[in-house]
SEBA-598523 format. One record per atom (N, C-alpha, C): x negated, y negated, z; residue number from 0; atom name; residue in one letter. Coordinates in steps of 0.02 Angstrom, whole numbers, plus 32768, in hexadecimal, padded with zeros to 4 digits. Example, Ala and Ser with C-alpha at 12.3 -4.5 7.8 and 13.67 -1.06 7.14 Angstrom:
2
NODE      x      y      z     n   atom   res
NODE   7D6C   811C   8186     0      N     a
NODE   7D99   80E1   8186     0     CA     a
NODE   7D6C   80A5   8186     0      C     a
NODE   7D7E   8070   8162     1      N     s
NODE   7D54   8035   8165     1     CA     s
NODE   7D7B   7FFE   818A     1      C     s
***
This chain:
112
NODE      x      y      z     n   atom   res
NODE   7F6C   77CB   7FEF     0      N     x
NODE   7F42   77F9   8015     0     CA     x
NODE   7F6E   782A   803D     0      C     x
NODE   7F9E   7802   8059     1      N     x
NODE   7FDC   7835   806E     1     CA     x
NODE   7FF8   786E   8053     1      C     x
NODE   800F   785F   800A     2      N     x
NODE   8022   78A5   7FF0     2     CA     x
NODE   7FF0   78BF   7FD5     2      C     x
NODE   7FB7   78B7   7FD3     3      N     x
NODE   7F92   7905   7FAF     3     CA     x
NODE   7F83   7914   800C     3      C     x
NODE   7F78   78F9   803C     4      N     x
NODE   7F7F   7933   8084     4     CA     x
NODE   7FBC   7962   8076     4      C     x
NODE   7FFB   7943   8072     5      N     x
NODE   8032   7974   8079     5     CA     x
NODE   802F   798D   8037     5      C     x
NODE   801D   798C   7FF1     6      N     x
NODE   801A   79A4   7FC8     6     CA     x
NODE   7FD2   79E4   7FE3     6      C     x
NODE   7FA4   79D1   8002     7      N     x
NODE   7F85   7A0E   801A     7     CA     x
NODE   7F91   7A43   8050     7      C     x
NODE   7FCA   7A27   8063     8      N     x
NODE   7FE5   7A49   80A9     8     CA     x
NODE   800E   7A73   8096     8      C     x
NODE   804F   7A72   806E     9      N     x
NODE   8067   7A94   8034     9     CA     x
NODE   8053   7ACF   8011     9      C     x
NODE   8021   7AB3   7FFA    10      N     x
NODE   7FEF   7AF3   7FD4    10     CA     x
NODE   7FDD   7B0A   8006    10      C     x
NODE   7FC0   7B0B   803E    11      N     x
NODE   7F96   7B3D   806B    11     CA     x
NODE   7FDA   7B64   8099    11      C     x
NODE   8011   7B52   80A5    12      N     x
NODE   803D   7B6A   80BF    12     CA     x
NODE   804F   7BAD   8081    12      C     x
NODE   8062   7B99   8037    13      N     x
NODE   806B   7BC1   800E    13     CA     x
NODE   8045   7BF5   8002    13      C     x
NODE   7FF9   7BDA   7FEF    14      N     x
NODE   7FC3   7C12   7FFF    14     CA     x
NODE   7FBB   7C46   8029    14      C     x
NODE   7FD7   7C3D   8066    15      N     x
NODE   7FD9   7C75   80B1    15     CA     x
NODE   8016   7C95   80AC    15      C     x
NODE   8059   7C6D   808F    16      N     x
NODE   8093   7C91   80A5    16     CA     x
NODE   8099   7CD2   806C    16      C     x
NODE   8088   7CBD   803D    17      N     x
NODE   8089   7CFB   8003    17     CA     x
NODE   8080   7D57   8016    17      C     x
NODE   8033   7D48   8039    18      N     x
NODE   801B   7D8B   8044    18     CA     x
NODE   805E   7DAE   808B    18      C     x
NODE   805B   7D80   80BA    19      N     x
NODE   8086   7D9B   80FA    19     CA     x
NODE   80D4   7DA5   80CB    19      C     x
NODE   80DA   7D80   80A8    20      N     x
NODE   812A   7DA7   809A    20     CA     x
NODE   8114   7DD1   8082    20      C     x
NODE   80FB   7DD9   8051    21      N     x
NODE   80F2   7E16   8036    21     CA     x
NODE   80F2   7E57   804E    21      C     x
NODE   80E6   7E46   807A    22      N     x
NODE   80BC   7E93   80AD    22     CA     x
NODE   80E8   7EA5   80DE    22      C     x
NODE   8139   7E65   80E7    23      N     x
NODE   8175   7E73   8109    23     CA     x
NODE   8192   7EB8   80ED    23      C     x
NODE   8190   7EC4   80B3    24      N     x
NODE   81A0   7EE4   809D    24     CA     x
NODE   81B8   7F47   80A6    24      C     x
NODE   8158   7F4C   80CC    25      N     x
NODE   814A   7F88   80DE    25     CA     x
NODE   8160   7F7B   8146    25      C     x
NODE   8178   7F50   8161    26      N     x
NODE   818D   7F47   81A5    26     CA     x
NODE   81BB   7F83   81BE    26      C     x
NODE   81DA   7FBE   81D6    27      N     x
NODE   8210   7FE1   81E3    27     CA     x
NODE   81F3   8016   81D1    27      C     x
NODE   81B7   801F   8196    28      N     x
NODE   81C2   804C   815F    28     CA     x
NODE   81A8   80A3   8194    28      C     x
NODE   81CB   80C2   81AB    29      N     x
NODE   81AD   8107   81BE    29     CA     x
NODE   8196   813D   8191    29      C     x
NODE   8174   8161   81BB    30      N     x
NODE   8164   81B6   8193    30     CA     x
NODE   81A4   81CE   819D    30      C     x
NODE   819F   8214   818F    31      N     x
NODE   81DB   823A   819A    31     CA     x
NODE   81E2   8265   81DF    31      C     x
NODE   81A5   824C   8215    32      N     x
NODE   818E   8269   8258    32     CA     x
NODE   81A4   822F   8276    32      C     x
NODE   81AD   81F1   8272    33      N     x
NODE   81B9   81AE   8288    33     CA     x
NODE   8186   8171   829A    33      C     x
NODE   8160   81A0   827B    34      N     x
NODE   8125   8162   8282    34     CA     x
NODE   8114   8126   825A    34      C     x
NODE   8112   80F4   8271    35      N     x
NODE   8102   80AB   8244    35     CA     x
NODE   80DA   80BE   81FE    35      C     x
NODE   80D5   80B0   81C8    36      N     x
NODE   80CD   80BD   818B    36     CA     x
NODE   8085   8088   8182    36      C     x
NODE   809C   8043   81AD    37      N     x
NODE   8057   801A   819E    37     CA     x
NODE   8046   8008   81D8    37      C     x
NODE   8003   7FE9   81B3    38      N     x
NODE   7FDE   7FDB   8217    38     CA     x
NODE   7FAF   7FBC   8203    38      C     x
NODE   7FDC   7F8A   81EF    39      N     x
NODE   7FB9   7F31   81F4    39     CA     x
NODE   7FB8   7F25   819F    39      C     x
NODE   7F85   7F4A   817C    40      N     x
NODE   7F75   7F24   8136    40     CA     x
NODE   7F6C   7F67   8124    40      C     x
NODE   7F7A   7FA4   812B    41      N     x
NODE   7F69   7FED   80F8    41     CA     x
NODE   7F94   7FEB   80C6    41      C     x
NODE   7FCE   7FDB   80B1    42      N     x
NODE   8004   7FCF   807E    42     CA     x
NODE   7FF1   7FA9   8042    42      C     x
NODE   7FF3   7FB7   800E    43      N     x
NODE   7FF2   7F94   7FB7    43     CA     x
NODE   8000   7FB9   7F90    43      C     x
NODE   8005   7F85   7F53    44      N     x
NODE   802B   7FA5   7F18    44     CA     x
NODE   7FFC   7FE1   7EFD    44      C     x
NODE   7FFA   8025   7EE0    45      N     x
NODE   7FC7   8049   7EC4    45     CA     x
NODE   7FE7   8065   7E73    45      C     x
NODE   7FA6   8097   7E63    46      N     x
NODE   7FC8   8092   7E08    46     CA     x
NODE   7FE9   80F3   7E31    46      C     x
NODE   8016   80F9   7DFF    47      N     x
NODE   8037   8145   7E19    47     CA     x
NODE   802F   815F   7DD4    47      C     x
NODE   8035   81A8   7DD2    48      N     x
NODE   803D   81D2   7D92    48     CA     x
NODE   8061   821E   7D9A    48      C     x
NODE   8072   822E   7D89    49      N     x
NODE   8088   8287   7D96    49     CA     x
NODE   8094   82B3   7D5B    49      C     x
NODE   8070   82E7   7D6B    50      N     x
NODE   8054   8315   7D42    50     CA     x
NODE   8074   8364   7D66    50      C     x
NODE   808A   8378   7D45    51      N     x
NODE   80A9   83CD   7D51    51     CA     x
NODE   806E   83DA   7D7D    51      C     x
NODE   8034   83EA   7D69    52      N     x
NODE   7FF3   8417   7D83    52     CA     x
NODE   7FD6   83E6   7DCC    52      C     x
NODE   7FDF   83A1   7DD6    53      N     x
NODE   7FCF   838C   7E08    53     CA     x
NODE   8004   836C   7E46    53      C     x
NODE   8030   8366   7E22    54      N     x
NODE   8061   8336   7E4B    54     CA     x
NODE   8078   82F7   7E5A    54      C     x
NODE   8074   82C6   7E6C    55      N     x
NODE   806A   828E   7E79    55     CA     x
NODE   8032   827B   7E91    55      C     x
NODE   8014   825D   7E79    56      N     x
NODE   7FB0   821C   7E79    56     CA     x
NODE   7FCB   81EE   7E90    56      C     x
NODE   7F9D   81B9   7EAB    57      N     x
NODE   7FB8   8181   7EB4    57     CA     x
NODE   7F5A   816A   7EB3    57      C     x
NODE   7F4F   8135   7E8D    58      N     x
NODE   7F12   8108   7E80    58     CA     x
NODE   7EF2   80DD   7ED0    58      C     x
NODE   7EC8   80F2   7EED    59      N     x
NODE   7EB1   80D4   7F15    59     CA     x
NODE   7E5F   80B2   7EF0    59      C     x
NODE   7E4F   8070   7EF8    60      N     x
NODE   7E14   806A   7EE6    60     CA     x
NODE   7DF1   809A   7EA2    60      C     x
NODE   7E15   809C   7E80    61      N     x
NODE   7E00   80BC   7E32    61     CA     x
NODE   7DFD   810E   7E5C    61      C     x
NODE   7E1E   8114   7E8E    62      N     x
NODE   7E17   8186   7EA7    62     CA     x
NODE   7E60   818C   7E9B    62      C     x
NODE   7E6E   81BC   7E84    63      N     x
NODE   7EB9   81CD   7E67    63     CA     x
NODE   7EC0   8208   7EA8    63      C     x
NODE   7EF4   81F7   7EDE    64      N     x
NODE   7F08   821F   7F16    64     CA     x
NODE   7F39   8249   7F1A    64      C     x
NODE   7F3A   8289   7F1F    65      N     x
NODE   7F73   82C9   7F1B    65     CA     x
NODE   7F91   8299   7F4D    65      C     x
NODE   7FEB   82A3   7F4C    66      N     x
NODE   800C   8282   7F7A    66     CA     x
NODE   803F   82B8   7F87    66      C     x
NODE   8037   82C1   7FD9    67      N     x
NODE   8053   8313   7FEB    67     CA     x
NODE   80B1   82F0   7FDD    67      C     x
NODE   80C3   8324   7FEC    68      N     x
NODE   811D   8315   7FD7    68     CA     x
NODE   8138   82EB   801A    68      C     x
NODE   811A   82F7   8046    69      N     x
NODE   8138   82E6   8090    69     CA     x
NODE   8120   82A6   809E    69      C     x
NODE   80FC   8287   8077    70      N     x
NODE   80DB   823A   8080    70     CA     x
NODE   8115   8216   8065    70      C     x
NODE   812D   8229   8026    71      N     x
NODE   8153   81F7   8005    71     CA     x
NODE   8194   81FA   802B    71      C     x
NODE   81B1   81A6   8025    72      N     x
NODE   81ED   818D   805B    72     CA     x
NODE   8204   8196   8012    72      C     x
NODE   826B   81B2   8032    73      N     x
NODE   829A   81B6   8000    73     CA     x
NODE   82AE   8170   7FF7    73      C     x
NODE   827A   814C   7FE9    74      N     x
NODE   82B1   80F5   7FF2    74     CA     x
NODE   8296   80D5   7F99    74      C     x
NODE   82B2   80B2   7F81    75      N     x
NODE   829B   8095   7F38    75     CA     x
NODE   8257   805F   7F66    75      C     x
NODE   8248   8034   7F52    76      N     x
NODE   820F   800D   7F40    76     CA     x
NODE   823A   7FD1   7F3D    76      C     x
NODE   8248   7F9D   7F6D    77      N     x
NODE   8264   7F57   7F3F    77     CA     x
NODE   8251   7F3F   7F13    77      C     x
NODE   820F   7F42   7F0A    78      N     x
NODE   81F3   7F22   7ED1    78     CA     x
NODE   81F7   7F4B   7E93    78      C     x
NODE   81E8   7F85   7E7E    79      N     x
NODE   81EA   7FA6   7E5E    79     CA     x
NODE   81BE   7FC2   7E44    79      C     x
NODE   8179   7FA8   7E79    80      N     x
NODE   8131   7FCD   7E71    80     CA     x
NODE   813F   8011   7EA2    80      C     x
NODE   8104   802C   7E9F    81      N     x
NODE   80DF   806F   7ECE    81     CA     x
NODE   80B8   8051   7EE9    81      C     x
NODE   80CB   806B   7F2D    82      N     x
NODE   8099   8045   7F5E    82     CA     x
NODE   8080   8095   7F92    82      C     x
NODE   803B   8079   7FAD    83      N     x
NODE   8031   80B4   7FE7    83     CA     x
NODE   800D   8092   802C    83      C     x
NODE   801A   80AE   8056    84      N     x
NODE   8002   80A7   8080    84     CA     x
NODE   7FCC   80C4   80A7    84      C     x
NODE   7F99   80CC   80A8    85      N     x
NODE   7F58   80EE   80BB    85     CA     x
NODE   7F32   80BC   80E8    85      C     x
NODE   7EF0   8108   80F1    86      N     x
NODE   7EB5   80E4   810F    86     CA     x
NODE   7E7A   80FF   80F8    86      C     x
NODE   7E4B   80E2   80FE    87      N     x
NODE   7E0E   810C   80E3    87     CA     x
NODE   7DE2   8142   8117    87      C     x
NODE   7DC1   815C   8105    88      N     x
NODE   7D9E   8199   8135    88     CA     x
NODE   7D53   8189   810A    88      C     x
NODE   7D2A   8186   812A    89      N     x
NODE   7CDA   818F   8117    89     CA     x
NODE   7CB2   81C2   8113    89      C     x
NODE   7C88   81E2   80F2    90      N     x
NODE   7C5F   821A   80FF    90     CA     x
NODE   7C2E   81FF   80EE    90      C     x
NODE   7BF6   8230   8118    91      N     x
NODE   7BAE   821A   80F4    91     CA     x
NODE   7B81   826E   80FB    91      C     x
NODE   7B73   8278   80BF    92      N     x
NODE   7B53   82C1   80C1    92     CA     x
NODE   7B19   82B3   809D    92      C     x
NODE   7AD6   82D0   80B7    93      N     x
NODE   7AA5   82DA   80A0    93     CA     x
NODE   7A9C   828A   8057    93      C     x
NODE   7A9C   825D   8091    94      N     x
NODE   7A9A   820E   8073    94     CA     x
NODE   7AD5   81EF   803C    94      C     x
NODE   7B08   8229   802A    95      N     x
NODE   7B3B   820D   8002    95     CA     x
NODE   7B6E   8201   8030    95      C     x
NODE   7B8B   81C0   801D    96      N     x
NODE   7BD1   81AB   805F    96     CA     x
NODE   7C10   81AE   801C    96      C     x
NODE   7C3E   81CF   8033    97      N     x
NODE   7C7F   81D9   8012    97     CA     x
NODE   7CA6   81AC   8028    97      C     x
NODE   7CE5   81AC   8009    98      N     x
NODE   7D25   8195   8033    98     CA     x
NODE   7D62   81AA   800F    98      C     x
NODE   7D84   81D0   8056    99      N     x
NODE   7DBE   81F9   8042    99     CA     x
NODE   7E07   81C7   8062    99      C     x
NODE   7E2C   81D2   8035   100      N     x
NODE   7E6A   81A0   8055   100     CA     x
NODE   7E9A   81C6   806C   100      C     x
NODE   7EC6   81B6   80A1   101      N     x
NODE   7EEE   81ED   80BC   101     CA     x
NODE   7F1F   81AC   80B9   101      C     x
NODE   7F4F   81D8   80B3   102      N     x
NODE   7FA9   81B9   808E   102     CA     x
NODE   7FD3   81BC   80CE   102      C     x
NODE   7FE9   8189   80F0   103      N     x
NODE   801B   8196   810E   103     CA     x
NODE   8064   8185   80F5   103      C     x
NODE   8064   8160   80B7   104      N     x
NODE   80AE   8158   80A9   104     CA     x
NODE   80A7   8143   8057   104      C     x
NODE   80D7   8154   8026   105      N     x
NODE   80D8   8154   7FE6   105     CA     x
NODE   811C   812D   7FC8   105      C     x
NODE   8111   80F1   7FC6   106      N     x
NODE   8162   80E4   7FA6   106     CA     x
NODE   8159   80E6   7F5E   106      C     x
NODE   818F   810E   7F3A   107      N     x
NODE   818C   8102   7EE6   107     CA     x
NODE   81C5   80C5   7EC5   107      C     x
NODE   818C   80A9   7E9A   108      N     x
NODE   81D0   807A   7E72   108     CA     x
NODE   8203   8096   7E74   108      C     x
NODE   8207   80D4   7E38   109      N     x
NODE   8252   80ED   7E19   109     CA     x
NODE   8275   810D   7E63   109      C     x
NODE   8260   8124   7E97   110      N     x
NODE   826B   8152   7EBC   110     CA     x
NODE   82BC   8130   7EDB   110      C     x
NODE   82E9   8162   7EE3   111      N     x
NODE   8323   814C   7F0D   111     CA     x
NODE   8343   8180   7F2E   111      C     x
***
């Protein structure tokens, strides 16, 4: 009965530590004004693409986001994903509610 407690104590320690390292990751990370990049949980991996005519996208929730030049940090990605850092903004007009994401920081895989 002893080891499946510490066999469950184990797992639940593993389960929690995963997400917080993960997210060590984006800790230090500034804009290019000096401002903190994350703020608390806005940071994850996203899908990226670039196209002559648009620039750099970056995939929020299936919305593909223009990503201005001054968002993206000159730093690679440890992992070797694209990640962004945002927040969401709400609208609600004449009963339709939108949501626009605003970018505060862009790391690219390949980027160095």
């Amino acid at each position: 009965m002893e080891t499946k407690r510490i066999y469950a104590a184990v797992l639940l320690i593993l389960a929690t530590a995963g997400p917080a390292a993960a997210h060590d990751m984006y800790e230090g990370l500034t804009t290019r004004n000096g401002q903190a990049c994350c703020n608390d949980r806005d940071c994850r991996p996203v899908g990226h693409r670039y196209t002559a005519q648009s620039g750099h996208e970056v995939e929020i929730e299936g919305q593909w986001v223009s990503v201005a030049p001054s968002v993206i940090l000159p730093t690679a990605s440890p992992d070797g994903q694209n990640h962004a850092c945002y927040y969401p903004v709400w609208s609600t007009y004449q009963s339709t509610t939108t949501v626009t994401y605003v970018l505060r920081c862009v790391i690219l895989g390949g980027q160095s």
